[in-house]
C-alpha positions as CSV (number, residue, x, y, z in Angstrom):
1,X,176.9,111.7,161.7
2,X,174.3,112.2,163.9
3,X,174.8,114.9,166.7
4,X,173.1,113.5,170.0
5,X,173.1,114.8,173.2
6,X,175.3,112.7,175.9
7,X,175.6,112.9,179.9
8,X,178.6,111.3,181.6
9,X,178.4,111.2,185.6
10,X,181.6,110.6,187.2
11,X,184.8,112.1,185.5
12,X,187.3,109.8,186.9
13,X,189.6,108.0,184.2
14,X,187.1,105.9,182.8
15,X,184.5,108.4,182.8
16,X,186.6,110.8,181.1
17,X,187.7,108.6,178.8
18,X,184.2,108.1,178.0
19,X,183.1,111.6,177.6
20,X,186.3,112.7,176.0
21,X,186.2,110.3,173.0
22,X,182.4,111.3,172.2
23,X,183.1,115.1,172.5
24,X,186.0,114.5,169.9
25,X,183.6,112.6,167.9
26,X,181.6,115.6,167.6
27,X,179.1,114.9,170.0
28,X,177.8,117.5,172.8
29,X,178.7,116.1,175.9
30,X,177.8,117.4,179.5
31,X,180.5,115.8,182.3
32,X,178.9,115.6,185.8
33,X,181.2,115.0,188.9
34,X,180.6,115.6,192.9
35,X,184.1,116.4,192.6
36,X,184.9,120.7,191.9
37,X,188.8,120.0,190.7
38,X,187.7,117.0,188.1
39,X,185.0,119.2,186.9
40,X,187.2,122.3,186.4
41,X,189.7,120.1,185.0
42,X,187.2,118.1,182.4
43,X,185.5,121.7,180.9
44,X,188.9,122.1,178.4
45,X,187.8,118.8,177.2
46,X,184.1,119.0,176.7
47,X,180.4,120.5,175.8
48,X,179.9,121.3,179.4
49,X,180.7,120.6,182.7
50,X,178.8,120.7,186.2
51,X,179.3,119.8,190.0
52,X,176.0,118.3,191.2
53,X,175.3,115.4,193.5
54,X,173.2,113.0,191.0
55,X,171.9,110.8,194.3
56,X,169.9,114.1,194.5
57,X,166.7,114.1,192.1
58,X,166.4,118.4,192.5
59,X,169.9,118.3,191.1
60,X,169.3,116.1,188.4
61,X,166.1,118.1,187.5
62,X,168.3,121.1,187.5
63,X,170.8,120.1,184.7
64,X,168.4,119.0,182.8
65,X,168.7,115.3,182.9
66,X,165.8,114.5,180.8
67,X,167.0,116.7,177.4
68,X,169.8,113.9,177.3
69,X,169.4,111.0,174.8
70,X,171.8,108.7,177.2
71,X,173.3,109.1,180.3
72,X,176.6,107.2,180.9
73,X,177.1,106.9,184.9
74,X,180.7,106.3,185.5
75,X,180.7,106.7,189.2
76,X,183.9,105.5,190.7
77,X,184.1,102.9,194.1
78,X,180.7,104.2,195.6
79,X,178.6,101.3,194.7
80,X,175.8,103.0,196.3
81,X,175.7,106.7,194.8
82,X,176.0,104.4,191.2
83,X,173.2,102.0,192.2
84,X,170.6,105.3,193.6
85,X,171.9,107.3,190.1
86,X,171.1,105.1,187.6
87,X,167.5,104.1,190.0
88,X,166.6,108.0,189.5
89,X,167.1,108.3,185.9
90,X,165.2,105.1,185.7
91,X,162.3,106.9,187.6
92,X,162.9,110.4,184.7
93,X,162.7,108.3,181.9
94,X,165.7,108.7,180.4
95,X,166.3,106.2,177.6
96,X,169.2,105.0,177.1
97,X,171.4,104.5,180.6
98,X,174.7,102.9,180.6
99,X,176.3,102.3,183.7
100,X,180.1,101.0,185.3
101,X,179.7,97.9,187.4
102,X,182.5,96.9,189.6
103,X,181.9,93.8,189.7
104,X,179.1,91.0,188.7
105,X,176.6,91.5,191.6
106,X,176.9,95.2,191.2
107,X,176.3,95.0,187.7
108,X,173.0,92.7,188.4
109,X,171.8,95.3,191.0
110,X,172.5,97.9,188.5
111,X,170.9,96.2,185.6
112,X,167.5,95.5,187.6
113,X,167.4,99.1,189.0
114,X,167.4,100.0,185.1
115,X,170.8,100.2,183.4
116,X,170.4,99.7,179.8
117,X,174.3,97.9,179.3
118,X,176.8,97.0,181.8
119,X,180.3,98.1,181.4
120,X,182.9,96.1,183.3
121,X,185.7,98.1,182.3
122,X,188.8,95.3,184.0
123,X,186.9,92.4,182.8
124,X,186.1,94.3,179.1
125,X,189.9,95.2,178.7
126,X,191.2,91.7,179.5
127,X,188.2,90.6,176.4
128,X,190.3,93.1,174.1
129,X,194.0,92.2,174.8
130,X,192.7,88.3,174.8
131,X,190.9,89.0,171.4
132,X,194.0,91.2,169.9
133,X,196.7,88.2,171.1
134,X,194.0,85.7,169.4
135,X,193.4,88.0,165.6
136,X,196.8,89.7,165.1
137,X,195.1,91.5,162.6
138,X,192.7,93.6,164.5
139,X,194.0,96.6,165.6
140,X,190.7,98.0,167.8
141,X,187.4,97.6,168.5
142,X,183.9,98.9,169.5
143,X,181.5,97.0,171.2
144,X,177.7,97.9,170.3
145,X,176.5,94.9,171.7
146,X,177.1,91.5,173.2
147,X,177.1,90.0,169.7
148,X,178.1,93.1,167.5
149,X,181.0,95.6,167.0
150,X,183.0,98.0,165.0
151,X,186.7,96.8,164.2
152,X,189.6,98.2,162.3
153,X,191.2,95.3,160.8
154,X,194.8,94.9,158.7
155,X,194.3,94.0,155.0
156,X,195.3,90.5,155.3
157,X,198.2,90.1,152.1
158,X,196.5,87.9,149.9
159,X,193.9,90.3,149.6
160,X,195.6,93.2,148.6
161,X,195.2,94.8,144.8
162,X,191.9,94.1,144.5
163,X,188.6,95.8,144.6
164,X,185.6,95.1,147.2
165,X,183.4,94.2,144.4
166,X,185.9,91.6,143.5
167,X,187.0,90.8,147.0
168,X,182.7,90.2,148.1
169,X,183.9,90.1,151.9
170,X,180.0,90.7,152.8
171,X,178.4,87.7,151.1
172,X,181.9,85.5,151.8
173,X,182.2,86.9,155.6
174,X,179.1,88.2,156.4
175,X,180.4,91.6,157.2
176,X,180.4,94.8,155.8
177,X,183.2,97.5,155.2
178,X,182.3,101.1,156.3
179,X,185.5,102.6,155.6
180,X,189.0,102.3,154.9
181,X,192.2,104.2,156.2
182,X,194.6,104.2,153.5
183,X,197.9,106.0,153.7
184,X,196.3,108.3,156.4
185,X,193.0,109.2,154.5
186,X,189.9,108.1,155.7
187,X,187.6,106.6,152.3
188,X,184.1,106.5,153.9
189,X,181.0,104.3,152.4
190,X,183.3,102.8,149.8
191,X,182.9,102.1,146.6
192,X,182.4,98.7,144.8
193,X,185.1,99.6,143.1
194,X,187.7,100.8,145.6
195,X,191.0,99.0,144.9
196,X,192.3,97.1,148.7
197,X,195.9,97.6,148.9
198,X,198.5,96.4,151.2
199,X,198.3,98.1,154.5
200,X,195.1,99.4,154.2
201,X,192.6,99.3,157.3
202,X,189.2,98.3,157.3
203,X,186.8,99.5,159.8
204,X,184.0,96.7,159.4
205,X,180.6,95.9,161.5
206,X,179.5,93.0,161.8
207,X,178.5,89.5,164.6
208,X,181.8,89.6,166.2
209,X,182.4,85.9,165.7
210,X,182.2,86.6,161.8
211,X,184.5,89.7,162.4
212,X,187.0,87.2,164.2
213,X,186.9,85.2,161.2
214,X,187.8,87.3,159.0
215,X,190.2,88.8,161.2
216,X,191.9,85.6,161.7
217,X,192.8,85.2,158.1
218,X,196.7,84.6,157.8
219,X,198.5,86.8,155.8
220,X,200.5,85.3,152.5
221,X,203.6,86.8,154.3
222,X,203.6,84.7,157.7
């Protein structure tokens, strides 16, 4: 895995969150909040941690804004602070900035101001119950972007004891395993060969209405 170099701003529960699962990933993450106690608090947890007031460009020049390969601004119910933030590391060319919207008109301001990807986090997490409630077999998901994603998906039954070769899920689905989680082992890049067994997970990219296919696929048991 590549090791990049991630900025969150705003340390609240989703921006933790954020920053949290990246640092376990083994990326190096710097948290950024206005706030002293959630900064104190967030530097068990990752790279780095800072209090700065990112509405500010001489603070943002200061942490270094620009050595960051994407900036994730998290801020909480200060529509404004978000808005100027993500304007100002529009204006350092940062490349990749991903921002919290919290609601649609913010998240047009936000995306004409610069933002790379909107996150809506209420409306995303009513997307993933809905989607889980629809495919009983997926157990999670990533979003990468409005028409892909990363999912770990239950072995359906019928097509357990069988290899991938024989099973040819990416010319019959159109997606493509990465790795399986079997009996708490994690198989990554699998081989053709790599028997499927019953209750094995698949982590598989692909469009996500192929992935819903797939993951839709009753089990011989139900």
């Amino acid at each position: 895995m590549t090791v990049k170099d991630y900025a969150v701003i705003g340390l609240g529960r989703f921006g933790m969150g954020v920053a949290s699962k990246l640092y376990e990933a083994g990326q190096q993450v710097l948290g950024i909040d206005i706030n002293e106690e959630r900064v104190e608090d967030a530097e068990f947890f990752l790279t780095h941690a800072v209090v700065a007031d990112t509405t500010e460009e001489k603070a943002l020049h200061a942490i270094g804004i620009r050595n960051f390969d994407c900036v994730v601004v998290a801020i909480g119910n200060d529509m404004q602070s978000s808005i100027l933030t993500v304007s100002l590391l529009k204006e350092l060319g940062i490349k990749r900035i991903i921002a919290k919207a919290l609601g649609k008109r913010h998240g047009q301001v936000l995306e004409k101001v610069g933002a790379d990807w909107i996150i809506y986090p209420e409306r995303d997490m009513g997307e993933r119950v809905a989607n889980q409630l629809l495919s009983p077999n997926m157990l999670n998901y990533i979003e990468l972007s409005k028409e892909h994603s990363i999912e770990e998906i239950m072995i359906p039954a019928k097509m357990a004891n069988k290899s991938l070769r024989d099973l040819d899920i990416r010319a019959k689905y159109n997606v493509s395993v990465i790795t399986i989680l079997k009996n708490g082992n994690i198989i990554i890049s699998p081989s053709p060969d790599q028997i499927i067994e019953q209750g094995d997970i698949l982590v598989m990219i692909g469009n996500k209405n192929d992935l819903a296919k797939f993951s839709s696929i009753e089990n011989a048991s139900k």
